[in-house]
C-alpha positions in Angstrom: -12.8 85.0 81.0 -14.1 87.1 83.8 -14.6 90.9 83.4 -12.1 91.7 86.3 -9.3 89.5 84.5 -10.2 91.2 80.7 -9.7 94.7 82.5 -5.9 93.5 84.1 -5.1 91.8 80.7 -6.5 95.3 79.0 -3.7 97.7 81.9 -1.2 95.2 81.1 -1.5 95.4 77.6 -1.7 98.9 77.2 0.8 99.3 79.9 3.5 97.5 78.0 2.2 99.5 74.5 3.4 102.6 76.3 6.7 101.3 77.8 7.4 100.1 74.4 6.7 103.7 73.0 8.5 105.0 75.4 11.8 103.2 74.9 10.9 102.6 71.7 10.5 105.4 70.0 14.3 107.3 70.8 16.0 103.9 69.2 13.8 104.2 66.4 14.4 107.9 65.8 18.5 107.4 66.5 18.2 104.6 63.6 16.3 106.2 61.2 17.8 110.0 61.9 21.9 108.5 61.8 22.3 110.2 65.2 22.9 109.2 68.7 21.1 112.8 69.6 17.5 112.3 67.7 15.7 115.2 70.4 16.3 117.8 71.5 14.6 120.8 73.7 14.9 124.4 73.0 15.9 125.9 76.6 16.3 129.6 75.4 14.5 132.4 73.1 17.5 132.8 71.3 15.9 131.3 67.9 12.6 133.0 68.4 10.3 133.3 66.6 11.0 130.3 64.8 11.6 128.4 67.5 10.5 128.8 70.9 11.3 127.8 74.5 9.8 124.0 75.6 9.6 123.2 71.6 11.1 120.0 70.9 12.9 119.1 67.4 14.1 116.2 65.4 17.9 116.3 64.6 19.3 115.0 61.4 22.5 113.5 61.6 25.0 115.2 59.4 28.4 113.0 58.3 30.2 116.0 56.5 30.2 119.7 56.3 27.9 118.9 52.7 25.3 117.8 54.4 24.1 121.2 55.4 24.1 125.2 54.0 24.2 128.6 55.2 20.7 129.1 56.7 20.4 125.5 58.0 19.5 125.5 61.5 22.4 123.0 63.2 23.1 121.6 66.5 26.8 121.4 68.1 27.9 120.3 71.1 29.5 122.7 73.9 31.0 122.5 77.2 27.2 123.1 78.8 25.7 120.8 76.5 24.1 122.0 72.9 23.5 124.7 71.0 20.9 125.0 68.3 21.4 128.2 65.7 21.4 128.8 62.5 24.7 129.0 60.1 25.4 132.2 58.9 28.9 131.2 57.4 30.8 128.2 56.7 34.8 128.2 56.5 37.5 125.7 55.6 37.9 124.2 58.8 35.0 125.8 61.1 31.2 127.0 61.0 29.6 130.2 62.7 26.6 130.2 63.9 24.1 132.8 65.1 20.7 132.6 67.1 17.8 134.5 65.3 16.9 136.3 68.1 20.6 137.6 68.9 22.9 140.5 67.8 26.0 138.9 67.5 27.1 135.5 66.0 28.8 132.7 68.2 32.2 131.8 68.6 33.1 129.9 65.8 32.9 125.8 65.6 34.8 122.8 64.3 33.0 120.7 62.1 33.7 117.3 63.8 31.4 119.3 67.1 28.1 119.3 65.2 25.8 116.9 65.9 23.4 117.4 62.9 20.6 119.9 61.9 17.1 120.2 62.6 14.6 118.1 60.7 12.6 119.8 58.1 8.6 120.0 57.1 8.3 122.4 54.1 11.1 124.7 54.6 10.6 125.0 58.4 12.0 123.2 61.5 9.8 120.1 62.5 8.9 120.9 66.2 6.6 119.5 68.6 5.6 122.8 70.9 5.4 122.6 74.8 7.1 119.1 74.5 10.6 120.0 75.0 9.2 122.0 78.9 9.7 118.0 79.9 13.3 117.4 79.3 13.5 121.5 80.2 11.6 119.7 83.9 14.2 117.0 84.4 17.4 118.8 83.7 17.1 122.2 84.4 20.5 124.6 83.7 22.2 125.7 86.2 
């Protein structure tokens, strides 16, 4: 085989590695997390210092209101997308949450609006830093 075709077979190769990695890797994490949100970016300094703007965490699905405690860093959807705070209360019906950074806590939130909560590594949020600044790239608030 000549040198010119080993270095095309090589791109290709490696080419398909990454696209399979790319596409991959979400599935994997949707299958192995139980949610159809595995990702997600912090956009705000609102859970600073813990977490920071352009970190990206793993989300846990959660299936009932056991599944998570007061001081459990969740994720819930809103009408501009999803919040990520941490619970500071949890009632019959609803949960309130509260950003570390903030003074006041959020408008409370129905149970069936959470999407999970943050994956752990010894006691703290798993979070891959500058990561998130991608997703933060592509869809930027407006």
């Amino acid at each position: 085989m000549s040198k010119t075709l080993k270095k095309i077979l090589g791109w290709v190769i490696y080419l398909a590695v990454l696209a399979g990695l790319v596409w991959g890797t979400p599935k994997l994490l949707t299958y192995l997390l139980k949610t159809p949100y595995p990702m997600a970016s912090i956009t705000s300094g609102s859970m600073w210092p813990v977490l920071k703007t352009g970190d990206m965490v793993f989300i846990k699905g959660v299936s009932s209101k056991d599944d998570f405690q007061v001081g459990d860093i969740i994720v819930y959807q809103n009408e501009i997308g999803f919040t990520i705070h941490r619970v500071v209360a949890k009632n019959e019906t609803t949960v309130t949450t509260k950003g570390d950074a903030n003074n006041v806590s959020d408008a409370p939130v129905k149970y069936d609006e959470i999407i999970g909560k943050t994956v752990n590594l010894k006691g703290e949020p798993l979070r891959i830093p500058y990561l998130g600044n991608i997703s933060i790239l592509i869809h930027p608030r407006t």
